[in-house]
N, C-alpha and C positions, 0 to 999 in steps of 0.2 A: 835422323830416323834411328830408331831402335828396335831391336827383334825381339830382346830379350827382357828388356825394362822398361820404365818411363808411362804413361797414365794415356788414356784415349780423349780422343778430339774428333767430333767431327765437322764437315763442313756443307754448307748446302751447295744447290747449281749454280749459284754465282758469288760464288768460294767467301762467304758470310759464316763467320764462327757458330755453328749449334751449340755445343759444348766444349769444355777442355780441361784439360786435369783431372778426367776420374779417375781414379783409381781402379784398379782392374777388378778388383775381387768386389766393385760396386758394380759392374756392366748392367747386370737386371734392373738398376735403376734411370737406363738412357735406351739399353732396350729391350724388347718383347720378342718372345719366342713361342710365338703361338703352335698349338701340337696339330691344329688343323691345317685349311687352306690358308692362305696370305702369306708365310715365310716371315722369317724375322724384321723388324723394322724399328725404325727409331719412335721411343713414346711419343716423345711430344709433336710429331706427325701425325702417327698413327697410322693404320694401314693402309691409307690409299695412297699417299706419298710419304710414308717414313721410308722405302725403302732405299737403299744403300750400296754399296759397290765397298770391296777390301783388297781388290788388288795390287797388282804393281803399280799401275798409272794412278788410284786413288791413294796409295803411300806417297809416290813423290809430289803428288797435288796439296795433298795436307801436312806433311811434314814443315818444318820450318829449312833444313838445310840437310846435307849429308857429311859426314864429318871425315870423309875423306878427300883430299881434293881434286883430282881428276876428276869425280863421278859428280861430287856437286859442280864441278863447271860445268858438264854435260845434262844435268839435273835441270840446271838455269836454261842453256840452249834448247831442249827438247820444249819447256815447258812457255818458252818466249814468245810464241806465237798465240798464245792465250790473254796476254795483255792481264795476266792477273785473274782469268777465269778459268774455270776447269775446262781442262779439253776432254773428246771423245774421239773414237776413230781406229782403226785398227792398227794407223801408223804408229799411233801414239801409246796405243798398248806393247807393241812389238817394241818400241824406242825405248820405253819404259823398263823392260824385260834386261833392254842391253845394258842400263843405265846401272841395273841393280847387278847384274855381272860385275861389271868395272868394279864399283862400290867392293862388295862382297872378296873380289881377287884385292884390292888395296888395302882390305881391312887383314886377310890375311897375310899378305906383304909383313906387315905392322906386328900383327900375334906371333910369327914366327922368330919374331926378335924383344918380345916381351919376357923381361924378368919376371916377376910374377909368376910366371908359365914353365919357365926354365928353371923354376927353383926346385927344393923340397919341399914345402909346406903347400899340399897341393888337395888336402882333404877340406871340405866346407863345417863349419861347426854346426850340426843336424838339429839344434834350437828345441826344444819342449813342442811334444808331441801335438799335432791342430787333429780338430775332429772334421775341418773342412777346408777345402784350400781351393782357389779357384786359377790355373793356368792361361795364361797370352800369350800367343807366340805370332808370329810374323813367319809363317810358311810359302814357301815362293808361287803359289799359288792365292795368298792373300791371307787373311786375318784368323786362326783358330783359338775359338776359347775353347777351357774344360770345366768341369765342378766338380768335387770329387766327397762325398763322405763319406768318412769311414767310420765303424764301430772302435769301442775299446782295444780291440785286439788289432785295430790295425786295417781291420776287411772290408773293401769297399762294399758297402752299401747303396748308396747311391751315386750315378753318374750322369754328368749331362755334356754334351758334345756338340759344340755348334758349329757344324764345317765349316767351310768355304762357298760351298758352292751355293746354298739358297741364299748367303748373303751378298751373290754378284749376281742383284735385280739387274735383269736388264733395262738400257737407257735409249732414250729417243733423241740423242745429241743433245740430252742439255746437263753435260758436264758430267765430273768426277763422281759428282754426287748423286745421279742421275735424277730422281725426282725427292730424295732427302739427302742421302747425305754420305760423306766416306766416311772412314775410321781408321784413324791409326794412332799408335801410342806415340807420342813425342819424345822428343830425346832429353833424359837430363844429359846436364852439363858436369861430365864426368866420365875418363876413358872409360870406363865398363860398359859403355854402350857399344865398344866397338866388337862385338863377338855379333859373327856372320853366321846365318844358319841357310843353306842351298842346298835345295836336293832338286831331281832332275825330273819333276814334272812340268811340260811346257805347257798346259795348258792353263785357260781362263780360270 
């Protein structure tokens, strides 16, 4: 799992690849954000089952591993009882919650003893100016995108913000995906992934 990189995947309710590898700053092209009723959903659904779930139980449902090891053991045990399919339930949302704790305290474990971190050279090289960029983050409460463009000068112009919350349809026990699909970005294969982003809303 990763919070801060890595491309989106999802999965339906009987954990069957949607898509995988898009790229973030493609999301519009996997899903719909409609300004009416129905909330956002996956296209190739559409709106009466594309909807979706991004939380914590649909992170550790579509991820492939955790790249710390105590929480991927406990990642594997919580999700055992699934035989390979998404689970649902409250337990399993709460189980999920601890799971990403664990995860989150080992990866910091880890950053605190990063060269990298510890060095000098701590500035990022700020690359030729974009007129639009589109942010993913992994917030403890599930999935936020941004889109942002700006004018010449730098000034946002337009924005778009796609919480959390209309993209946790609710589900009638049939899995992660609830009646389309979860989403999360996958992890490359490469320590950069390991940066933990927690903050302390406990809810859905």
């Amino acid at each position: 799992m990763d919070f801060y990189d890595g491309r989106l995947r999802a999965r339906d309710a009987r954990g069957a690849t949607l898509f995988d590898a898009v790229p973030a700053a493609a999301y519009r092209g996997v899903l719909a954000e409609p300004s009416g009723p129905g909330g956002p959903h996956l296209r190739a659904l559409g709106p009466e089952t594309g909807w979706y779930r991004v939380g914590p139980l649909a992170r550790l449902q579509v991820c492939d591993l955790l790249t710390s090891e105590k929480a991927e053991t406990e990642r594997q045990r919580l999700l055992a009882p699934g035989d390979g399919k998404p689970l649902q339930g409250s337990v399993f949302h709460h189980g999920a919650r601890l799971v990403e704790l664990l995860h989150a305290a080992e990866l910091i474990r880890d950053l605190l003893d990063d060269p990298e971190l510890l060095g000098t050279d701590l500035m990022a090289d700020r690359g030729a100016p974009q007129r639009e960029a589109v942010g993913v983050i992994e917030a403890p409460r599930g999935t936020l995108l941004q889109r942002y463009e700006v004018d010449e000068a730098g000034r946002i112009r337009r924005c778009t913000l796609l919480f959390v919350h209309p993209q946790q349809q609710p589900g009638d026990g049939c899995g992660a995906a609830g009646g389309g699909g979860a989403i999360l970005r996958r992890p490359p294969r490469h320590r950069g992934s390991a940066r933990p982003y927690r903050g302390g809303d406990p809810r859905l």
